[in-house]
GUROMI-741673 format. One record per residue: z, x, y of N, C-alpha, C in turn; residue in three letters. Coordinates in steps of 0.2 Angstrom, whole numbers, plus 5000, padded with zeros to 4 digits. Each point is the difference from the previous one (the first is absolute). Layout:
<recs>
ZXYZXYZXYAla ...
</recs>
This chain:
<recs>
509049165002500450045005499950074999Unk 499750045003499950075001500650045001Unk 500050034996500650074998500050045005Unk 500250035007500250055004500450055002Unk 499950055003500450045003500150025005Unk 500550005005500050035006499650055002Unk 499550015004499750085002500150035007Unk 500449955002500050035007500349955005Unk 500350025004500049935005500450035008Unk 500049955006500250015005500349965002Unk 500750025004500549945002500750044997Unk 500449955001500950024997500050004994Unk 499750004995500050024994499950075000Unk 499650035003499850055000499350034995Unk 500250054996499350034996500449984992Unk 499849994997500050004994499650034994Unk 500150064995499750034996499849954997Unk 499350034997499749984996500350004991Unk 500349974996499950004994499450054993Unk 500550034997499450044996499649934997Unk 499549994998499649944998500050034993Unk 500049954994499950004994499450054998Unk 499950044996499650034997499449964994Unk 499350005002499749954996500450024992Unk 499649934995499949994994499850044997Unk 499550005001499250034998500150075000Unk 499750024996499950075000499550054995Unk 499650065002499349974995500150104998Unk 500050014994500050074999499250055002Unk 500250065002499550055002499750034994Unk 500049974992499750044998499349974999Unk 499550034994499549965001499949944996Unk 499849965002499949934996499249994999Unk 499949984996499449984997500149904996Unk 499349965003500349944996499749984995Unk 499950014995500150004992500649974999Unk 499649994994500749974994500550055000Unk 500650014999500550054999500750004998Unk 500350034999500649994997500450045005Unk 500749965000500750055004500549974998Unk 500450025003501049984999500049975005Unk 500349934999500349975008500850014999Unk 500350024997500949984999500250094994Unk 500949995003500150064998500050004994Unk 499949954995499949994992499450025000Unk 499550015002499450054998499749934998Unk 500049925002499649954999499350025001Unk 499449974996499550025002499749935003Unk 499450035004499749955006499450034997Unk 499449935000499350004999499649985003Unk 499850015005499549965007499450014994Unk 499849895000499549994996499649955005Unk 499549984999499649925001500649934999Unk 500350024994500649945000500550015005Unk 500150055002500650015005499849985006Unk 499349995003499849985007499749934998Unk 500049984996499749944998500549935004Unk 499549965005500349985003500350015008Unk 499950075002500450035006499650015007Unk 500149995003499650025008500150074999Unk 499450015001499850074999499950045007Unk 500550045003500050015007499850105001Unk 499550015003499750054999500250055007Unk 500550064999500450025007499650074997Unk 499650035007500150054999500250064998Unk 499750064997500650034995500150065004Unk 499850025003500150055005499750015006Unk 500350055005499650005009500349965005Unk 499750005005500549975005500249944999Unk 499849954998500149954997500749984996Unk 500050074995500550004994500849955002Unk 500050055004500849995000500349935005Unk 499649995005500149965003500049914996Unk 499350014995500249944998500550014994Unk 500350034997500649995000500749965003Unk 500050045006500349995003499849905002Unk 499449994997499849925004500549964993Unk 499750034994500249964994500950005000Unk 500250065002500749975000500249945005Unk 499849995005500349975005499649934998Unk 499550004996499849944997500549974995Unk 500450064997500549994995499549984993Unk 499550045001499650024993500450074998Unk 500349994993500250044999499750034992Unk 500150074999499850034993500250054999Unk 499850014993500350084999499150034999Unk 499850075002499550034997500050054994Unk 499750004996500350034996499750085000Unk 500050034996499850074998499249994998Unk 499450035002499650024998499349925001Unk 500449965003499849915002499649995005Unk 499449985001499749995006500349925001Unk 500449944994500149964999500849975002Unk 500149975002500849984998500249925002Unk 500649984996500249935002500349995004Unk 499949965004500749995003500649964999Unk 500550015003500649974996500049935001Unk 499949975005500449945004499449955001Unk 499350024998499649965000499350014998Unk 499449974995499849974996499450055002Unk 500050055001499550065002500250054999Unk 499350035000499750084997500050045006Unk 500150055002499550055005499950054997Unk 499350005001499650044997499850075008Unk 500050054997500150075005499250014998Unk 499650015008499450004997499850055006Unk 499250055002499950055005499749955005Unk 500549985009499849955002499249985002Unk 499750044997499150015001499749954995Unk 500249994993500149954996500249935002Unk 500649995004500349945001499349935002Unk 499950015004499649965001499449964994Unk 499750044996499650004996500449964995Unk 500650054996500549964996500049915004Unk 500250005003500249925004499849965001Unk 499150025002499449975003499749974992Unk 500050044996499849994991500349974996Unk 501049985003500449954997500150024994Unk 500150075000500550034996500650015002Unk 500050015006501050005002499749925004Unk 500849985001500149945004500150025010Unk 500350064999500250015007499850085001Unk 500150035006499850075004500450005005Unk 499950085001500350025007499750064999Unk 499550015007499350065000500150005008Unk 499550045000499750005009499449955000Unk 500149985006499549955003499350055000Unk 499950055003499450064996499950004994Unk 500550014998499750024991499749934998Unk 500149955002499849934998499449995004Unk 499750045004499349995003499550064997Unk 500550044997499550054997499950004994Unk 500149964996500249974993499649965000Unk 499749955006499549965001500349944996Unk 500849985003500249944995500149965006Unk 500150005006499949965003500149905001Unk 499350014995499949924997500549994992Unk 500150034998500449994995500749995003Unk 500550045001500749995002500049995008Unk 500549945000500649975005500350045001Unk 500150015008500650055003500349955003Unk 501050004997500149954999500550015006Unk 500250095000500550025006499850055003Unk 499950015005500150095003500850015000Unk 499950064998500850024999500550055005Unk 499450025005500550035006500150094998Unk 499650034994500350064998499350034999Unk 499950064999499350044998499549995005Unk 500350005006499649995006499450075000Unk 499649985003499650065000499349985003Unk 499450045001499449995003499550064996Unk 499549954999499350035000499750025003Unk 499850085001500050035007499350054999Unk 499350005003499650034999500550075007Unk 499950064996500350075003499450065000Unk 500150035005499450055001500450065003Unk 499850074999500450055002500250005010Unk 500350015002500249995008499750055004Unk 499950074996499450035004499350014999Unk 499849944998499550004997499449955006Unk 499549994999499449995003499849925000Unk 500549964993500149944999500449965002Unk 499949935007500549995004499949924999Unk 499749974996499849954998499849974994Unk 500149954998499749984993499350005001Unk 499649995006499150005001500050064998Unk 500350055003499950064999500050034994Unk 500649984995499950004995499549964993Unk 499949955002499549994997499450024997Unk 499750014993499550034999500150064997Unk 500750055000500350024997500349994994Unk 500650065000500250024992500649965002Unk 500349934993500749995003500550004992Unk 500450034999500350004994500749955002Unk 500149974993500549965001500249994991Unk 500549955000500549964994499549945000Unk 499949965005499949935001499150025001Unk 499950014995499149974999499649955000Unk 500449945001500049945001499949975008Unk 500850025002500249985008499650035004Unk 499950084999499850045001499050005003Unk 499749974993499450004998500049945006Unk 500249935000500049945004499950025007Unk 500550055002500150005007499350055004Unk 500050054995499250045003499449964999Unk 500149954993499349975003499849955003Unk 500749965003500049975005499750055008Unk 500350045001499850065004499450035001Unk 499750014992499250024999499649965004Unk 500249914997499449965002500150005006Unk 500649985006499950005006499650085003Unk 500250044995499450065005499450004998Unk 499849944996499350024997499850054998Unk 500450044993499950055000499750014992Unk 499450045001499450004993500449994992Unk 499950014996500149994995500350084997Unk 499750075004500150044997500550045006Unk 500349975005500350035006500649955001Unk 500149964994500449964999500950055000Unk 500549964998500750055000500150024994Unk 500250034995500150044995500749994998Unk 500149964996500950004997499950004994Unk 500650065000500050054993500849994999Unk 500349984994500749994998500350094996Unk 500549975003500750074996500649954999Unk 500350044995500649954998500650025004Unk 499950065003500849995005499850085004Unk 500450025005500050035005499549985003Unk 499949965002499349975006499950075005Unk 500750015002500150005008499850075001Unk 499950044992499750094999499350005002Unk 499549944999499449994997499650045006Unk 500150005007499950005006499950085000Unk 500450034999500250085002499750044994Unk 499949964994499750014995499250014999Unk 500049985006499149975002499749954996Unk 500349974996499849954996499549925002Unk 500750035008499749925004500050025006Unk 499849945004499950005009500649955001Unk 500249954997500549974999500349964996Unk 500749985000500449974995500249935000Unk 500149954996500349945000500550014995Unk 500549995004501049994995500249975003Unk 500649974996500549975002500750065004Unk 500249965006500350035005500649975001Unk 500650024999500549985001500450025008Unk 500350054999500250045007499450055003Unk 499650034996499450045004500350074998Unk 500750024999500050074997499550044996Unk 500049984996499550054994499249995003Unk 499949965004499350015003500050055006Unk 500650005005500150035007500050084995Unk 500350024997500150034996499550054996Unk 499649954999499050014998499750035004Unk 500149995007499649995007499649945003Unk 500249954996499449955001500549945002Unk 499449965004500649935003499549965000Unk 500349935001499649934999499450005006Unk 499349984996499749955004499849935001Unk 500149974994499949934999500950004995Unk 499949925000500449964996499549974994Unk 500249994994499449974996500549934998Unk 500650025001500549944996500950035001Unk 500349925001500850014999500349984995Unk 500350024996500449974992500650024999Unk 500249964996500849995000500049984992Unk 500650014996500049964993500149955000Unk 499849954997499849945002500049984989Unk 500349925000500149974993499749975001Unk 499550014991499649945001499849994990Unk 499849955002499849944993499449994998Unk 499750014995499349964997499949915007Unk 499350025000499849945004499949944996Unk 499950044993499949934992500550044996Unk 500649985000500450014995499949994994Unk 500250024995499949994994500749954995Unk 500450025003500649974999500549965006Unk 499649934999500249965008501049984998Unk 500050014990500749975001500650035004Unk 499750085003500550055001500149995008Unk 499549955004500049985007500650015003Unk 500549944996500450005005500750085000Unk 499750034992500450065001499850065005Unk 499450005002499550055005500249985008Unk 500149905000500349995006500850015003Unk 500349994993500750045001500150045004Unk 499850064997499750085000500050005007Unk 499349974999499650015007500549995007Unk 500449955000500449965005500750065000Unk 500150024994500550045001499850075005Unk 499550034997499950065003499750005007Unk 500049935004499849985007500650015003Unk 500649984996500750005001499950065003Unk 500050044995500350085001499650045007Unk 499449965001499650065005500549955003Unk 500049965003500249965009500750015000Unk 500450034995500450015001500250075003Unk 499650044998499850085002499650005005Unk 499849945002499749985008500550005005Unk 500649964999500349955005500850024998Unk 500349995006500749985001500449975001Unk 500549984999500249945003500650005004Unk 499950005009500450005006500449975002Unk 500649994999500549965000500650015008Unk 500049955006500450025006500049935001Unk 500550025005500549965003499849985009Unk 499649945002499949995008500349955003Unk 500150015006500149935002499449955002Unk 500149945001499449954999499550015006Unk 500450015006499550025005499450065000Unk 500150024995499750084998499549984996Unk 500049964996499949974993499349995000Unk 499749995004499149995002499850065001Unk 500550065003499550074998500150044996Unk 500550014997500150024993499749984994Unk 499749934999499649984996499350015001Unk 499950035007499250005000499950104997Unk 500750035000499950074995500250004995Unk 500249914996500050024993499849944998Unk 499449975001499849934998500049994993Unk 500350054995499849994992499449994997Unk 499949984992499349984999499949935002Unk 500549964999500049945001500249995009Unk 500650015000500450005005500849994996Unk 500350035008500650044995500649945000Unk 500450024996500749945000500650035005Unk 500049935003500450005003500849985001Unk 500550034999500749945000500550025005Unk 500449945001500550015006500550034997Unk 500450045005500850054999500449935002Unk 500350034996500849945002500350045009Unk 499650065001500349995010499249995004Unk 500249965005499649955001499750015004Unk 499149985001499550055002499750044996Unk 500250004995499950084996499649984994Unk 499450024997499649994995500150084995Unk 500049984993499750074997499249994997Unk 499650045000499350004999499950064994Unk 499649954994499850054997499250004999Unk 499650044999499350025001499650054995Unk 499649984995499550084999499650025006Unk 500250084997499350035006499850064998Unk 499550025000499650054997500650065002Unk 499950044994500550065000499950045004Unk 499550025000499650085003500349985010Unk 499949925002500350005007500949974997Unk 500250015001500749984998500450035003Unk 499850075001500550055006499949965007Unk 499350005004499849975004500449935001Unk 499949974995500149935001500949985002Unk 500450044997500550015000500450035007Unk 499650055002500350015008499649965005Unk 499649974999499749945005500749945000Unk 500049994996500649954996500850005006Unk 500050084999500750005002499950015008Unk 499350015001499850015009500349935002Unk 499649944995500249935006500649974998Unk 500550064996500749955001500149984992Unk 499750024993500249994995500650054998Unk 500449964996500650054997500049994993Unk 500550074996500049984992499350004999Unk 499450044999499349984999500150074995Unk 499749974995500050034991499449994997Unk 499650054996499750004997500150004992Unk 499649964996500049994993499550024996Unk 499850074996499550004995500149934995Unk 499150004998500349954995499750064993Unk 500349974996499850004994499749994996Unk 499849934999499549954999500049935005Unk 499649974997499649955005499649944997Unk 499949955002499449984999499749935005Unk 499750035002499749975008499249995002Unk 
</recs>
């Protein structure tokens, strides 16, 4: 049974506030961690803590980003998975309370590699960083997670003389992604037929891409693009797409430790919960029967929705998921053809 709250609704009931919602678990300190053996205090008796080989011996080793845009949101996953922990001081390691696993804090660039190699059991990276890693064939992407959205964007100054990737071609191109990067020009080369010495030029920086341009470094950039601020910004705007990505979990494709399966599937199913729960609503009103065939064609559910009779007669209550983001929409359509008492419900968790 999924946990709910009121977020809205239309009809005689009126509006109902929304509940402050519990505060995660989890919570990871800003200082710097490193993950080495180490020593700390977990308790105000000054008990001491020794993260060793013995202490993970046995545990799903689950590898979450340690910082960047990433960071915080899977947090926020792990609570709602009800993975909980404490982090300590100066740990790139920690246990969790409630179940049979480690999370190890790693630079999401590494994730993949660690995972692919069957050194950790589990990840949570960019679907990019896992092409550009060239792991691919190593690690299962088990979930896309709905968060860290973003695109691969070949970018070129806007008052500039470059209005095309043909145009660009053959050119200077500076980027992060050497790999993604590298693929996509010379895929581009060979359809222009282009010599071996008139070919495109990709040269890596480790960050400010977006300077590289005005710097004269390059004729054009490949980054990752989120809103397009810090590029508009730069001067420069999209000409191609190279790639869409999203965080996305994922596992060795040859595990090394199959006895931890059904804990990885746990996991996995729980934090499916959390996204489709942070997808979807659930719509709860009141129709009469005659009405009842079009009302259900604006909330057909995932399945289809449940329906039960009112004790006054003619009158069914209907409950339904429905994608969150139309909820508004679907809710005054609702009350155009005659629904009353129409309520919407966050969930909380889920599993569907």
């Amino acid at each position: 049974m999924p946990t709910m709250t009121i977020t809205n609704s239309r009809g005689r009931l009126g509006v109902t506030s929304n509940p402050s919602l519990p505060q995660p678990v989890n919570g990871a300190s800003k200082a710097s961690l490193i993950p080495q053996v180490s020593t700390t205090h977990t308790t105000a008796t000054k008990d001491t803590f020794i993260m060793n080989a013995e202490s993970l011996d046995g545990r799903l080793l689950f590898a979450i980003p340690k910082k960047g845009r990433l960071h915080e949101k899977c947090l926020t996953l792990l609570s709602g998975a009800d993975v909980q922990f404490r982090r300590h001081n100066r740990l790139d390691v920690c246990l969790s309370l409630n179940h049979h696993i480690a999370l190890v804090f790693l630079p999401a660039s590494d994730i993949p590699s660690f995972v692919g190699k069957g050194n950790v059991d589990l990840g949570i990276t960019g679907h990019d960083v896992i092409l550009e890693a060239q792991m691919e064939d190593l690690v299962t992407e088990e979930l896309r997670l709905g968060f860290g959205k973003c695109s691969l964007q070949v970018q070129v100054p806007e008052s500039g003389e470059i209005k095309s990737v043909d145009d660009l071609a053959g050119k200077r191109v500076v980027t992060s992604f050497e790999v993604l990067a590298g693929k996509y020009f010379k895929a581009l080369d060979d359809k222009l037929s282009l010599s071996e010495d008139k070919r495109t030029q990709i040269e890596y920086v480790g960050g400010s891409v977006e300077a590289a341009c005005a710097l004269g470094l390059a004729d054009g950039i490949v980054d990752l693009v989120e809103s397009g601020d810090t590029m508009r910004a730069a001067g420069l705007h999209a000409i191609a797409t190279v790639l869409d990505t999203e965080a996305v979990l994922i596992r060795s494709t040859t595990p090394k430790h199959p006895h931890l399966t059904p804990l990885i599937d746990l996991i996995t199913k729980r934090i499916a919960g959390v996204i489709a729960a942070n997808k979807y609503v659930v719509c709860q009103y009141n129709i009469s029967r005659d009405k009842l065939a079009q009302a259900t064609q604006l909330t057909p559910g995932r399945r289809a929705p449940t329906v039960s009779p009112l004790e006054e007669e003619n009158w069914v209550a209907v409950s339904s998921m429905v994608e969150k983001k139309n909820s508004a929409k679907v809710m005054d359509e609702l009350v155009k053809i005659g629904a009353e008492d129409v309520l919407v419900f966050n969930l909380d968790n889920c599993r569907v």
